[in-house]
PyMOL Python script that loads the backbone (N, CA, C, O; Angstrom):
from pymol import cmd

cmd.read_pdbstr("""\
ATOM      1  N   UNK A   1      11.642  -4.138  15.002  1.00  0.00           N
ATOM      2  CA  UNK A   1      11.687  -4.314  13.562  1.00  0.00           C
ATOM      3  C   UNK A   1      10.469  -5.085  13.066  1.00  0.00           C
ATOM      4  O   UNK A   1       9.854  -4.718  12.064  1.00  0.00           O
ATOM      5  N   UNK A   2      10.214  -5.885  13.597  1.00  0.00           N
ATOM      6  CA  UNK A   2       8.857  -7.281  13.348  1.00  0.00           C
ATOM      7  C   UNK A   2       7.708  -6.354  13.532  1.00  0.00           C
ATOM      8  O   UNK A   2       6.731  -6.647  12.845  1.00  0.00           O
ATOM      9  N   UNK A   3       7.547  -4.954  14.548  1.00  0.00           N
ATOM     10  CA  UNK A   3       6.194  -4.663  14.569  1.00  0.00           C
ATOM     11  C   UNK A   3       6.496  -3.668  13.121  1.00  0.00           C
ATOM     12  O   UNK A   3       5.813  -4.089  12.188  1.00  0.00           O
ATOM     13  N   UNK A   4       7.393  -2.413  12.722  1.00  0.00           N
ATOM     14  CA  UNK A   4       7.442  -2.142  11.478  1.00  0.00           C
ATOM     15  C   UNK A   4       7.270  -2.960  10.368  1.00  0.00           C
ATOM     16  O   UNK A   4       6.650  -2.147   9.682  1.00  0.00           O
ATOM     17  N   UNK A   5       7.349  -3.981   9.649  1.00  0.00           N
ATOM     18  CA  UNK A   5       6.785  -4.806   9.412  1.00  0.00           C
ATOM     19  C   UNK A   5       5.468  -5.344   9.590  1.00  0.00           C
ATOM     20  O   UNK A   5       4.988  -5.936   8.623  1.00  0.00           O
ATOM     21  N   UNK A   6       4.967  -5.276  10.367  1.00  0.00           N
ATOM     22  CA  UNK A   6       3.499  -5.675  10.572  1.00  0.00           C
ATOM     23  C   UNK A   6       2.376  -4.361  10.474  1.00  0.00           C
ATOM     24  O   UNK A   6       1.152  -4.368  10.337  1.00  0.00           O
ATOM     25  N   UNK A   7       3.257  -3.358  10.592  1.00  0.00           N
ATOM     26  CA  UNK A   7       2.399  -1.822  10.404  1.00  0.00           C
ATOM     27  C   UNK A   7       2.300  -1.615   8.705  1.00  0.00           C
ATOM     28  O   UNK A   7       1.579  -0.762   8.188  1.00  0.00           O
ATOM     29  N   UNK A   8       3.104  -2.497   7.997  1.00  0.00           N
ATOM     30  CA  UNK A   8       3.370  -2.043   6.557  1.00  0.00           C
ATOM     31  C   UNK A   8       2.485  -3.080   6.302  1.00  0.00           C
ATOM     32  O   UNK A   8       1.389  -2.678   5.911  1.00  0.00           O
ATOM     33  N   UNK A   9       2.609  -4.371   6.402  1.00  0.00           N
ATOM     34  CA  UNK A   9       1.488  -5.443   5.754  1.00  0.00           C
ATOM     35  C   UNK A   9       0.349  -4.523   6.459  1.00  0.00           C
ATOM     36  O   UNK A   9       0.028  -3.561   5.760  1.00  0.00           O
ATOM     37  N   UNK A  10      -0.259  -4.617   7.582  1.00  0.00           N
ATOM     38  CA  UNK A  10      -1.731  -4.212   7.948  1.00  0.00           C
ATOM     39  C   UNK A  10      -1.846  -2.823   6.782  1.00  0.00           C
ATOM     40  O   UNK A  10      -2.922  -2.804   6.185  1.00  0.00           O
ATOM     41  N   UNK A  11      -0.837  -1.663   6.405  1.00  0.00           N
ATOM     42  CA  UNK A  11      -1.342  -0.959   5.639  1.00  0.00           C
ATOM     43  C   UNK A  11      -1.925  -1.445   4.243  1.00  0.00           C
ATOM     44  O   UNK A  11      -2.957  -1.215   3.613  1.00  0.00           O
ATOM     45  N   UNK A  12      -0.406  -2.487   3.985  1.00  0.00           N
ATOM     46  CA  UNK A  12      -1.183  -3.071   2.544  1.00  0.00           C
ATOM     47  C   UNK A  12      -2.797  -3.726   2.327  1.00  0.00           C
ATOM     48  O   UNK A  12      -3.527  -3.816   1.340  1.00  0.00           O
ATOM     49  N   UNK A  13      -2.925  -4.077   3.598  1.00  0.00           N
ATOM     50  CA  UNK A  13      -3.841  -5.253   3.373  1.00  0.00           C
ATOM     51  C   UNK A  13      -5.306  -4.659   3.381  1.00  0.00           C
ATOM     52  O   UNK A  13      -6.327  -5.038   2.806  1.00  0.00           O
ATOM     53  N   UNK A  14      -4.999  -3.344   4.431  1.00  0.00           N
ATOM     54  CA  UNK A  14      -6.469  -2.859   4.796  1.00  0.00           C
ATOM     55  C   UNK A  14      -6.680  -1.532   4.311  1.00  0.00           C
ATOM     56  O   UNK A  14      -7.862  -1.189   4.365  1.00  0.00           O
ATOM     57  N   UNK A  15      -6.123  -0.937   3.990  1.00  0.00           N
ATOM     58  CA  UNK A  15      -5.836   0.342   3.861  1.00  0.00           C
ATOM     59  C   UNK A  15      -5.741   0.983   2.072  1.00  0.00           C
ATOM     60  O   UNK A  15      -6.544   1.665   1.436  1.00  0.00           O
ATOM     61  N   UNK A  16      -4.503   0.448   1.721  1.00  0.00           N
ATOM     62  CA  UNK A  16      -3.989   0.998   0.586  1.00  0.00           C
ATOM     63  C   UNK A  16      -3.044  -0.327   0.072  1.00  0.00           C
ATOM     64  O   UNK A  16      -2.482  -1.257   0.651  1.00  0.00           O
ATOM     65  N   UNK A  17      -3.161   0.028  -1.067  1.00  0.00           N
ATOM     66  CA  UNK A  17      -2.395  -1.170  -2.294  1.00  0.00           C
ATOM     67  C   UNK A  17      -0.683  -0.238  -2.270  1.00  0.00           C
ATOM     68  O   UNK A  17      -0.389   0.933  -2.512  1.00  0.00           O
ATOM     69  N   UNK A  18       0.045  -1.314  -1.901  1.00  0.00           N
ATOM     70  CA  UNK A  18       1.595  -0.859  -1.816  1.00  0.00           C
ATOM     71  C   UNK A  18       2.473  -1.643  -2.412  1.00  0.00           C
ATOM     72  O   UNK A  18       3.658  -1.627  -2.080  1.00  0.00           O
ATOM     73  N   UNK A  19       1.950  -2.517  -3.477  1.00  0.00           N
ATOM     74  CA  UNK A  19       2.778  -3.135  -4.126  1.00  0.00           C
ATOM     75  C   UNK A  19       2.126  -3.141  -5.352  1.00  0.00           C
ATOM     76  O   UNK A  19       1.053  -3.702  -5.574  1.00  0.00           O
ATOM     77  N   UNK A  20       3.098  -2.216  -6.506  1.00  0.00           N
ATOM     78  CA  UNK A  20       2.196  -1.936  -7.633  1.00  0.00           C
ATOM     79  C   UNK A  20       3.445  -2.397  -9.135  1.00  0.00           C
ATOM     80  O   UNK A  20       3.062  -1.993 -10.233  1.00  0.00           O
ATOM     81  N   UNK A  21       4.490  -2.998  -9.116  1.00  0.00           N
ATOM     82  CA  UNK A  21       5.457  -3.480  -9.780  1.00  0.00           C
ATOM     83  C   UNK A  21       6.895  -3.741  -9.016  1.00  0.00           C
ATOM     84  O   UNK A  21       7.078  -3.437  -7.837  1.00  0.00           O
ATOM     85  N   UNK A  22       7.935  -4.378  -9.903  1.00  0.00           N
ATOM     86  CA  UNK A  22       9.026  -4.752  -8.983  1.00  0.00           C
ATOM     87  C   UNK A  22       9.848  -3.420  -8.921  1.00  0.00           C
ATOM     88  O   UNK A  22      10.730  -3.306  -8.071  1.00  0.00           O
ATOM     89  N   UNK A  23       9.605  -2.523  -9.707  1.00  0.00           N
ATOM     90  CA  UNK A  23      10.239  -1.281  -9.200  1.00  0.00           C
ATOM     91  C   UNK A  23      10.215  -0.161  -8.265  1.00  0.00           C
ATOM     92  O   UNK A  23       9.602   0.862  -8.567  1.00  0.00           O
ATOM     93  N   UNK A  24      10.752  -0.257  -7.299  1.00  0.00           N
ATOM     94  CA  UNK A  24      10.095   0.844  -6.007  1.00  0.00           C
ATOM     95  C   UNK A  24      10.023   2.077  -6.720  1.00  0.00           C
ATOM     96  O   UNK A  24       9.065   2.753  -6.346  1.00  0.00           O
ATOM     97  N   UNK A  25      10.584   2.506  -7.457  1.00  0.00           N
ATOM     98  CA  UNK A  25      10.363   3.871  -7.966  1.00  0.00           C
ATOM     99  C   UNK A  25       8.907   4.139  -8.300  1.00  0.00           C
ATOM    100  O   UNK A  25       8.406   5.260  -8.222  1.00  0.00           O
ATOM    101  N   UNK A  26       8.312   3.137  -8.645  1.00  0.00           N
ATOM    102  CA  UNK A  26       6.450   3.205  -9.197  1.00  0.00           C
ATOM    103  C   UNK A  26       5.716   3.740  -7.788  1.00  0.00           C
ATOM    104  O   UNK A  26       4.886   4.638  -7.644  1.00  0.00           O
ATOM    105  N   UNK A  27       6.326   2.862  -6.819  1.00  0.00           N
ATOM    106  CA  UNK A  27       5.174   3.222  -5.475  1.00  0.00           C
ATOM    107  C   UNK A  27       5.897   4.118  -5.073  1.00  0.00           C
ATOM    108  O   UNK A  27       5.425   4.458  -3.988  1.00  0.00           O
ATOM    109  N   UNK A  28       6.730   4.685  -5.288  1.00  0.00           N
ATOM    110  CA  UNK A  28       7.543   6.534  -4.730  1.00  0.00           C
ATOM    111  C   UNK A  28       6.818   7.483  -5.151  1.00  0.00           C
ATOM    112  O   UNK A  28       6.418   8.400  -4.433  1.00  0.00           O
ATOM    113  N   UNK A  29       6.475   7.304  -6.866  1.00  0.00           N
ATOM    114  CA  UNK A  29       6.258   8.088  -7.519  1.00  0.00           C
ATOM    115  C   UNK A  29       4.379   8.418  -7.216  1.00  0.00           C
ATOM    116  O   UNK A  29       3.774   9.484  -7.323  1.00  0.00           O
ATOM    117  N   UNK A  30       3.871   7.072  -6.826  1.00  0.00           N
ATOM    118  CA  UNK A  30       2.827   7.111  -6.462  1.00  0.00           C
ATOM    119  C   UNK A  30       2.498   7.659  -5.441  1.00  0.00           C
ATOM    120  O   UNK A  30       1.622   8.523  -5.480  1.00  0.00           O
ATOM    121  N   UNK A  31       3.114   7.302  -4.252  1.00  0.00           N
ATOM    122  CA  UNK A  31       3.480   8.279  -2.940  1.00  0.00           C
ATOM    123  C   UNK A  31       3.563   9.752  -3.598  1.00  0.00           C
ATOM    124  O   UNK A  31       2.728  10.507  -3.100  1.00  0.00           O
ATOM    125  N   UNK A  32       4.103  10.151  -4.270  1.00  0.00           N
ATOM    126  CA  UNK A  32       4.607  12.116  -3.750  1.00  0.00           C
ATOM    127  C   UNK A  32       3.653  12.407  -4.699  1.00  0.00           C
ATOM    128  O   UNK A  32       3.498  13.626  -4.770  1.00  0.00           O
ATOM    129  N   UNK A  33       2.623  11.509  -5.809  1.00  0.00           N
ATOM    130  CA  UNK A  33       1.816  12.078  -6.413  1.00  0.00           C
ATOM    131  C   UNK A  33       0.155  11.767  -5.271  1.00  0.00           C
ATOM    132  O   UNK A  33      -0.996  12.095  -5.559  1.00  0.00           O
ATOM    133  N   UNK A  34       0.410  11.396  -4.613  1.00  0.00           N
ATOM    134  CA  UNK A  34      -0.741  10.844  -3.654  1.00  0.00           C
ATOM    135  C   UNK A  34      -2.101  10.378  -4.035  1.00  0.00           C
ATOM    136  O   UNK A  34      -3.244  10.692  -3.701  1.00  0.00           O
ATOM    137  N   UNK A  35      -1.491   9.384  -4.981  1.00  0.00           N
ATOM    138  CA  UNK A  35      -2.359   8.502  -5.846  1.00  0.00           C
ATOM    139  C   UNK A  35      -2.231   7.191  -5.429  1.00  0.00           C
ATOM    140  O   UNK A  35      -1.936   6.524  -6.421  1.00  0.00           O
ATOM    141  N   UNK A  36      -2.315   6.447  -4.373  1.00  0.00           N
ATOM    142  CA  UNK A  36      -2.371   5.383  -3.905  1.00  0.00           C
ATOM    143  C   UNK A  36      -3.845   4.508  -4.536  1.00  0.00           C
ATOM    144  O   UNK A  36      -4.837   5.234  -4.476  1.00  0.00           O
ATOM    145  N   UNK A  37      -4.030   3.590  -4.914  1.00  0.00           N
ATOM    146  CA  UNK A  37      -5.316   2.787  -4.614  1.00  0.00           C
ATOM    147  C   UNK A  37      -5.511   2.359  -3.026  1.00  0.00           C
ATOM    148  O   UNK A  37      -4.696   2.311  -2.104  1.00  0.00           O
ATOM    149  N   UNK A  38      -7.138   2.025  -3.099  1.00  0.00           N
ATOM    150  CA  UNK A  38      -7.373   1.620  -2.102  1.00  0.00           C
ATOM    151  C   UNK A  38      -7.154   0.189  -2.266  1.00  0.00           C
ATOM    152  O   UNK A  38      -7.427  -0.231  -3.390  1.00  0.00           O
ATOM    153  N   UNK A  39      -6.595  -0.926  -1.158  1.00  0.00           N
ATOM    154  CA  UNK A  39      -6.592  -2.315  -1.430  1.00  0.00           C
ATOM    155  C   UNK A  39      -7.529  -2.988  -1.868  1.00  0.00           C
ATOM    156  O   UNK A  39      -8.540  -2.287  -1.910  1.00  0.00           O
ATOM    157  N   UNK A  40      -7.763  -4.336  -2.334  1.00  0.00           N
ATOM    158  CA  UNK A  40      -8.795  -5.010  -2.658  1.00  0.00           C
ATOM    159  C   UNK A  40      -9.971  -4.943  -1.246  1.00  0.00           C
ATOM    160  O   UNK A  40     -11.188  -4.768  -1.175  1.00  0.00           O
ATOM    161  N   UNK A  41      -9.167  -5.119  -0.501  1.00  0.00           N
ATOM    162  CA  UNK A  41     -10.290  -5.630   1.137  1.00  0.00           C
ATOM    163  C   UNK A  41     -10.725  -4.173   1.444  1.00  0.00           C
ATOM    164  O   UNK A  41     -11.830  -3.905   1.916  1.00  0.00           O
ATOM    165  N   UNK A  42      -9.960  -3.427   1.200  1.00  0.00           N
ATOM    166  CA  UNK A  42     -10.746  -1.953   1.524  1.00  0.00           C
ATOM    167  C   UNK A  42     -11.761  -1.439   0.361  1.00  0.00           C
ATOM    168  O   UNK A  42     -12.715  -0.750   0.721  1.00  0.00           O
ATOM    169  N   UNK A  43     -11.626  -1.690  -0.779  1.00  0.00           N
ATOM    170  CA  UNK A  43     -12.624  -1.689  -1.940  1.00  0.00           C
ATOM    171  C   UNK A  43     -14.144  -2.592  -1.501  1.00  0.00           C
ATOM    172  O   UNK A  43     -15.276  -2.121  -1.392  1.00  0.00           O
ATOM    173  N   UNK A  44     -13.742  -3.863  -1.330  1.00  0.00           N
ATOM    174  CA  UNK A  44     -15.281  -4.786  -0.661  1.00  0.00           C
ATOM    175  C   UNK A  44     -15.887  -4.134   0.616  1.00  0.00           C
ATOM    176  O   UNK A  44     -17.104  -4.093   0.797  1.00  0.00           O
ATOM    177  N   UNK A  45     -15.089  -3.688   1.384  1.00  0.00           N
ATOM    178  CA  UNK A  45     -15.479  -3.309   2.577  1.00  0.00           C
ATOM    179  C   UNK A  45     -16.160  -2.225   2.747  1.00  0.00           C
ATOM    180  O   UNK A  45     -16.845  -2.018   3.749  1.00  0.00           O
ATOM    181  N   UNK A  46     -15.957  -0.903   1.144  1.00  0.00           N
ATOM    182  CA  UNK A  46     -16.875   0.025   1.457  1.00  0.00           C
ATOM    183  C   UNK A  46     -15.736   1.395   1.861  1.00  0.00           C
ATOM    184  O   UNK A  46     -16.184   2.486   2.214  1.00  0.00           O
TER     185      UNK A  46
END
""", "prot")
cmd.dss("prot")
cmd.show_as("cartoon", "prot")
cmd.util.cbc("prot")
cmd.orient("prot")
């Protein structure tokens, strides 16, 4: 369970922005439209 968890922060952090309001329906909707942002650290990084 702790490494699921740690696969979801490392996505947030490096990857893609996964927290976009308190409603999960926003990042669902963002999901099946496959409009994710890229995170802040993945934006600096290039």
């Amino acid at each position: 369970m702790i490494e699921l968890f740690a696969l979801i922060e490392w996505l947030n952090y490096y990857l893609v922005r996964l927290s976009y309001s308190l409603n999960p329906l926003v990042l669902w909707k963002r999901i099946a439209k496959g409009k994710l942002e890229k995170s802040r650290i993945a934006k600096e990084l290039g």
